[in-house]
C-alpha positions as CSV (number, residue, x, y, z in Angstrom):
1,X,47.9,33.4,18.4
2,X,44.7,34.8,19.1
3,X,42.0,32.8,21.3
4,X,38.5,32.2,21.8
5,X,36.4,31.8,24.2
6,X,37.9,29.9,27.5
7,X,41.3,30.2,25.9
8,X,40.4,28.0,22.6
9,X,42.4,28.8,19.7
10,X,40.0,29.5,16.5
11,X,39.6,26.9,14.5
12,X,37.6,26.8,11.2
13,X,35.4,23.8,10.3
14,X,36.8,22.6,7.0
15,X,40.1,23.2,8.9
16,X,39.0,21.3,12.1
17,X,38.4,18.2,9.3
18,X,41.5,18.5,7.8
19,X,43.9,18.8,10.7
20,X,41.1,15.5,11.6
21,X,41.9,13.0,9.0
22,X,45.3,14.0,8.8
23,X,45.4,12.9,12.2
24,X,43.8,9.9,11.3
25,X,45.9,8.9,8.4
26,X,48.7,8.1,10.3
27,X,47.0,5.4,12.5
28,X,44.2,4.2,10.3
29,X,43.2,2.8,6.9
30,X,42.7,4.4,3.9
31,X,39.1,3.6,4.0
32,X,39.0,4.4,8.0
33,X,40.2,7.9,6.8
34,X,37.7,7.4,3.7
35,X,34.5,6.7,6.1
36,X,35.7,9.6,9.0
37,X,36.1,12.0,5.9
38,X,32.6,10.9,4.3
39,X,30.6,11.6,7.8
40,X,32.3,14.8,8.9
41,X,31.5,16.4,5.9
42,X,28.2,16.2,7.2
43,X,29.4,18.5,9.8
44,X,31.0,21.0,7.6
45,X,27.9,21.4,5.6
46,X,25.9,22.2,8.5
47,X,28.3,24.2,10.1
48,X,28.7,26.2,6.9
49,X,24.4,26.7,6.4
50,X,24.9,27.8,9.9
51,X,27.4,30.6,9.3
52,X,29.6,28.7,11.9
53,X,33.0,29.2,11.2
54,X,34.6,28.9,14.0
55,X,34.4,25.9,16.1
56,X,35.4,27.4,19.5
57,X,31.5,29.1,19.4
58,X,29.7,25.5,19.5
59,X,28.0,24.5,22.3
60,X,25.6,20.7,23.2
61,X,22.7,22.9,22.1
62,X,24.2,23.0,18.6
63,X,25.3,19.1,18.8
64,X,21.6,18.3,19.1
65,X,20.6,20.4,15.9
66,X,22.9,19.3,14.1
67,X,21.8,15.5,15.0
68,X,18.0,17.1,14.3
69,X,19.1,18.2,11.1
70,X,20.9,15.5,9.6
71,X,17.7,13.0,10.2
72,X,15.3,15.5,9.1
73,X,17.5,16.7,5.8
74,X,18.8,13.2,4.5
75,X,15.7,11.0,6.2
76,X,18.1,8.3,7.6
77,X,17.2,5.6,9.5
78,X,18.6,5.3,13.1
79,X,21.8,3.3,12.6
80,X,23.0,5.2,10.4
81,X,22.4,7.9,12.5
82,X,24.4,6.4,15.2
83,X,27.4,5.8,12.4
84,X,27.2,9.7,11.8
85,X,27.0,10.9,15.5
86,X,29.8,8.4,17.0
87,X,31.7,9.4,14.3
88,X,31.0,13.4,15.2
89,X,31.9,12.3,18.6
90,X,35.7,11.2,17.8
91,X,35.7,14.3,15.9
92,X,34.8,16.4,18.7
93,X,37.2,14.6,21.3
94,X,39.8,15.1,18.9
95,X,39.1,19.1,18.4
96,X,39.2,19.0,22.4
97,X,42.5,17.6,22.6
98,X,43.9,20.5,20.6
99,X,41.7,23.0,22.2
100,X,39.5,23.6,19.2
101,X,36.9,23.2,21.4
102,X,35.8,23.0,24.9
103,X,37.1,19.6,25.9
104,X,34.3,17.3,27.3
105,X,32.5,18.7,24.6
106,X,31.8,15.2,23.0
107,X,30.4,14.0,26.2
108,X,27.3,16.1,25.1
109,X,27.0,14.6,21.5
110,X,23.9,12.2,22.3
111,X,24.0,8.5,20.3
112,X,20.8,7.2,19.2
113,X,19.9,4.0,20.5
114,X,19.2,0.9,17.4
115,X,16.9,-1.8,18.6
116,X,18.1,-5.2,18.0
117,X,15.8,-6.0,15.6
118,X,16.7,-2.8,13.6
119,X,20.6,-3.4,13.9
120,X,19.6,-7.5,12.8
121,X,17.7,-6.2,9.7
122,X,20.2,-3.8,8.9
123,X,23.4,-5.6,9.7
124,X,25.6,-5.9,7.1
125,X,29.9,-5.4,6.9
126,X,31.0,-3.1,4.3
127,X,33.5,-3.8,2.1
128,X,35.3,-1.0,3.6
129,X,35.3,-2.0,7.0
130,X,35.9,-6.0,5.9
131,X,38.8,-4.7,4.0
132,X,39.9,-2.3,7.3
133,X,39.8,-5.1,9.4
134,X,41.9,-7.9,6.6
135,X,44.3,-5.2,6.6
136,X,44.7,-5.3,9.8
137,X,44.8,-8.8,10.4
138,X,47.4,-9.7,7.7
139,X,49.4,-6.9,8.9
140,X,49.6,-7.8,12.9
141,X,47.6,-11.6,13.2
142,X,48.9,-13.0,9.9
143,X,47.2,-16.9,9.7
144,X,46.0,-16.7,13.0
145,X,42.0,-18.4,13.8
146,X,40.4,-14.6,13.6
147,X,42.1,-14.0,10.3
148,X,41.6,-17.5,8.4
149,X,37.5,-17.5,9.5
150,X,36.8,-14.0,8.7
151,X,38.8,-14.5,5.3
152,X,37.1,-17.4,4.3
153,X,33.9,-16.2,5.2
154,X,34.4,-12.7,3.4
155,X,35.6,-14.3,0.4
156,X,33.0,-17.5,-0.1
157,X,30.1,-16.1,1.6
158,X,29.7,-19.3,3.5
159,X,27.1,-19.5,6.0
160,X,28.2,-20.3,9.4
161,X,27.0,-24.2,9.3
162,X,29.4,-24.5,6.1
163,X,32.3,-23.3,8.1
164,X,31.3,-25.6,11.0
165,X,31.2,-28.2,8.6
166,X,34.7,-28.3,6.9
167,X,37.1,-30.9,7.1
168,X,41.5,-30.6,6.0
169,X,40.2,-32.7,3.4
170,X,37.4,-30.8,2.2
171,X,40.5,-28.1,1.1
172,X,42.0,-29.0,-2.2
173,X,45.0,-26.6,-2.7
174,X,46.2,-28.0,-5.6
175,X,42.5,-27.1,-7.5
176,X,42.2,-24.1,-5.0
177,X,38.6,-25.1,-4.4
178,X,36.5,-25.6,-1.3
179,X,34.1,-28.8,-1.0
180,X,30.7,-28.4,1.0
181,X,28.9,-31.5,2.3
182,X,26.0,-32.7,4.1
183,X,26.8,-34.9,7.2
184,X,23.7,-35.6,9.1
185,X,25.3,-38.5,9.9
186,X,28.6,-37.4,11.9
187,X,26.8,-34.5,13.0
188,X,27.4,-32.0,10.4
189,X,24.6,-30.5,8.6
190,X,24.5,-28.1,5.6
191,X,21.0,-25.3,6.2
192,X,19.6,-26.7,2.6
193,X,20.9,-30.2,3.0
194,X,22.4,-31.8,0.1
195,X,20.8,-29.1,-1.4
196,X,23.6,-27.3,-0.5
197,X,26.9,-29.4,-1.3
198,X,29.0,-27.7,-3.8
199,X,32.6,-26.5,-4.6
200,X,33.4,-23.1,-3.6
201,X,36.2,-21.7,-5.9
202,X,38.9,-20.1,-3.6
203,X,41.5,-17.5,-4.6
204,X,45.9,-18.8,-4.1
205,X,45.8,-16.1,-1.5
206,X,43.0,-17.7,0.6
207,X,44.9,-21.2,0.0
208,X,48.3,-19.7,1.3
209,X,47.2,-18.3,4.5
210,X,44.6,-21.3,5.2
211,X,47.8,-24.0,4.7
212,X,49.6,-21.5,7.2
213,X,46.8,-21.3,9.5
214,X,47.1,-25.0,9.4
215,X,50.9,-25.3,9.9
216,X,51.7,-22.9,12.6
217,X,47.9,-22.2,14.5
218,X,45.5,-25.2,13.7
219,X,45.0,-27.8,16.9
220,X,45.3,-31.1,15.7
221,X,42.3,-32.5,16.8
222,X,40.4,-35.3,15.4
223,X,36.5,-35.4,16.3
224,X,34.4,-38.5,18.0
225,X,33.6,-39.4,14.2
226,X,37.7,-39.7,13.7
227,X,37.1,-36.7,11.2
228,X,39.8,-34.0,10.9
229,X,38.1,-30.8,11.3
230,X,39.3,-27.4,9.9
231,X,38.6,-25.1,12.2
232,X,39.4,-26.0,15.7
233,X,39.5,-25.6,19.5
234,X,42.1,-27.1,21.9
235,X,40.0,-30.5,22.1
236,X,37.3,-29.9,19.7
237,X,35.6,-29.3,16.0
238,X,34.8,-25.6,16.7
239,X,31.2,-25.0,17.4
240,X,28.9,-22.7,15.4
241,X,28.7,-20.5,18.6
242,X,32.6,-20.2,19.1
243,X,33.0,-18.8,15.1
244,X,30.4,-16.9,15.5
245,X,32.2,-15.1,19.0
246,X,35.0,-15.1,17.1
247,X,33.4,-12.8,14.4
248,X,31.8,-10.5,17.0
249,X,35.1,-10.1,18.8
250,X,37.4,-9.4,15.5
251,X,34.5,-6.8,13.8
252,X,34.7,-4.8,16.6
253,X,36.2,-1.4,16.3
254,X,38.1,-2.1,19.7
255,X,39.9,-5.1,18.6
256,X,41.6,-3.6,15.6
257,X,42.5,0.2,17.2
258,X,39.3,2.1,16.0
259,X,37.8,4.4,18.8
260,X,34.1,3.2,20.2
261,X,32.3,5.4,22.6
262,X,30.1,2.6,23.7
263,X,32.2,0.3,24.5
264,X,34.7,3.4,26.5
265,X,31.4,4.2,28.4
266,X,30.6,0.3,28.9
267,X,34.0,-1.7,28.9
268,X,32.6,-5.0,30.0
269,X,29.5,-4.9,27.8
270,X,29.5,-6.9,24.5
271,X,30.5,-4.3,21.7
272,X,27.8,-2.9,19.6
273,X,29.2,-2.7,16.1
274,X,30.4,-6.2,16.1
275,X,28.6,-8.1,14.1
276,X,27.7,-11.6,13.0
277,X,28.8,-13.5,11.0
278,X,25.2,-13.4,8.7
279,X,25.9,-9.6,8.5
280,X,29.2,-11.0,6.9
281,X,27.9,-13.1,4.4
282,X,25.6,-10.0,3.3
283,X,28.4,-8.0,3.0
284,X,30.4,-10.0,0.9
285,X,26.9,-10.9,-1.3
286,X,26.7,-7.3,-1.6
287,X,30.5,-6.6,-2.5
288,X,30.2,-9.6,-5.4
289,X,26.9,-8.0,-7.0
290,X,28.9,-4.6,-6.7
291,X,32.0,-6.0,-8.3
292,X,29.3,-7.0,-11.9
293,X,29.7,-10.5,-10.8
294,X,26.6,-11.6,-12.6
295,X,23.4,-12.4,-10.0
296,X,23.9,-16.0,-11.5
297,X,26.7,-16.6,-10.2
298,X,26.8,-15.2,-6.6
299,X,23.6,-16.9,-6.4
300,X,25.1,-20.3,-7.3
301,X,28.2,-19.6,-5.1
302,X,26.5,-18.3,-1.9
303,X,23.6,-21.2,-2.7
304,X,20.8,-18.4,-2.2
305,X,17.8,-18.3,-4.6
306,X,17.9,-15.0,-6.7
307,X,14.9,-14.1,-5.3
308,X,16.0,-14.5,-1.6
309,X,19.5,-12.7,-2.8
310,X,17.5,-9.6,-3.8
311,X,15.2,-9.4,-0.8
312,X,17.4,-9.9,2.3
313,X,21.0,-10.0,1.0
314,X,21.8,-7.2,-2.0
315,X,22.6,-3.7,-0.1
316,X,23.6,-1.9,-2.9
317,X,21.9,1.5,-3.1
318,X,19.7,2.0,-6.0
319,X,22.9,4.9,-7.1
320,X,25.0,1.7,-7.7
321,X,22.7,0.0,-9.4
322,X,21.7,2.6,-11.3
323,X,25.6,3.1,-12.4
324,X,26.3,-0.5,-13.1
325,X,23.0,-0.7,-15.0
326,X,24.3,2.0,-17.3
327,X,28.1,0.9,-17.7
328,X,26.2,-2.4,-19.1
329,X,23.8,-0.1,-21.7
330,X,27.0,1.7,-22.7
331,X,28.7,-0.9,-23.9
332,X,25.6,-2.0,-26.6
């Protein structure tokens, strides 16, 4: 076969991407593969208004207009800018390993640093990554403490005080329903008070793996109020703080399998796409309204005024509401 420069073998860009998710399909997700293939063809866009059409030619110099012309043509705000070039960078390391291009070329793809009020505002899980990361879990960590929190928090929306809060006997299987309740008292508190106490509907497949989180993983522990708690630690009802470490440590791309070139360059540091468990309960807010679930009831379930709901926790994009709004007109 004919080669390139520095004895690359040519390889075009739509090719490159191909070869890529192929690649990619046989360790990942479907919606892993779905979210690589999504951002690279970024890449092949570019590469294609650029007449590049072979990736052996590109250099750092082209990495950085690339990255100019992706915030300049789409307007994107920086963390989804960082999603695009961290994904560019797996790309590129992955080109380098089959000499499609020079080989520490993705040490030259530069990742633009989010604030932490930027990534707080913006936090939120997809329903793609939730459902990357459930996959997982049921798959290798079936009914283990990671799986049972992030389930029930993906599916109710609870907030993190709710979770603290729960009790074995707050978990009716037989109505397959959640109770939430205030307990100033025993030290237990709901964020709206008793303004907050409800039922929380739960799907049989929630109530399955919660009973065998509870069988086999669950230690039984009884608090200093003689309360049996749901979620615990070796001695203890398990603190707001510990869930929410738990939810850092199981949304990070490391702890599934996914590549993250933050945490390769800083292996001790706290990963940066983890996130917590609010960004959860947007996430699954967000996946509800997407799903039609009238704003009525997602409000009532996630106890969240509608006008709070549409300010800090609805993501969709104003294409999906757009869409729903018209599935809704076609039907009168």
């Amino acid at each position: 076969m004919t080669t390139g420069r520095d004895g690359l073998e040519p390889l075009a860009p739509d090719q490159g991407q191909r070869l890529f998710l192929d690649h990619k399909a046989t360790d990942c997700t479907e919606s892993t593969v779905r979210n690589h293939k999504y951002r690279t063809n970024h890449f092949v866009e570019w590469c294609e208004e650029e007449g590049i059409e072979n990736l052996n030619e590109l250099s750092g110099r082209d990495i950085q207009q690339f990255r100019l012309w992706r915030k300049e043509t789409a307007d994107i705000n920086n963390l989804t800018l960082r999603m695009n070039m961290s994904t560019l960078r797996v790309f590129l390391k992955w080109a380098g390993s089959v000499e499609g291009v020079p080989e520490n070329l993705y040490n030259k793809v530069m990742i633009p640093r989010v604030s932490r009020e930027e990534r707080q505002r913006d936090e939120t899980l997809n329903s793609e990554t939730a459902q990357e990361i459930l996959d997982y879990l049921t798959k290798y960590e079936y009914a283990s403490v990671e799986h049972a929190l992030l389930s029930l928090l993906w599916e109710t929306g609870m907030r993190i005080g709710g979770v603290n809060s729960l009790d074995l006997d707050d978990v009716s299987f037989e109505q397959d329903r959640i109770r939430l309740v205030h307990r100033p008292d025993t030290d237990t508190t709901l964020q709206n008070g008793q303004g907050g106490e409800r039922l929380v509907a739960m799907t049989p497949e929630l109530g399955d793996l919660l009973k065998n989180y509870i069988n086999d993983r669950r230690y039984e522990v009884t608090d200093d109020h003689g309360r049996e708690p749901l979620f615990t630690t070796s001695h203890y009802r398990m603190s707001r703080d510990t869930i929410r470490k738990v939810i850092y440590r199981v949304t990070s791309p490391c702890y599934h399998g996914e590549p993250c070139p933050d945490c390769e360059e800083k292996p001790n540091a706290k990963c940066p796409k983890a996130v917590c468990p609010h960004a959860v309960r947007k996430g699954s807010t967000t996946h509800f309204l997407s799903e039609d679930v009238p704003v009525e009831i997602v409000s009532d379930r996630m106890n969240v005024s509608q006008k709070v709901l549409d300010l800090h926790y609805d993501k969709r994009s104003e294409e999906v509401k757009l869409e729903q709004r018209r599935g809704y007109l076609d039907n009168i």
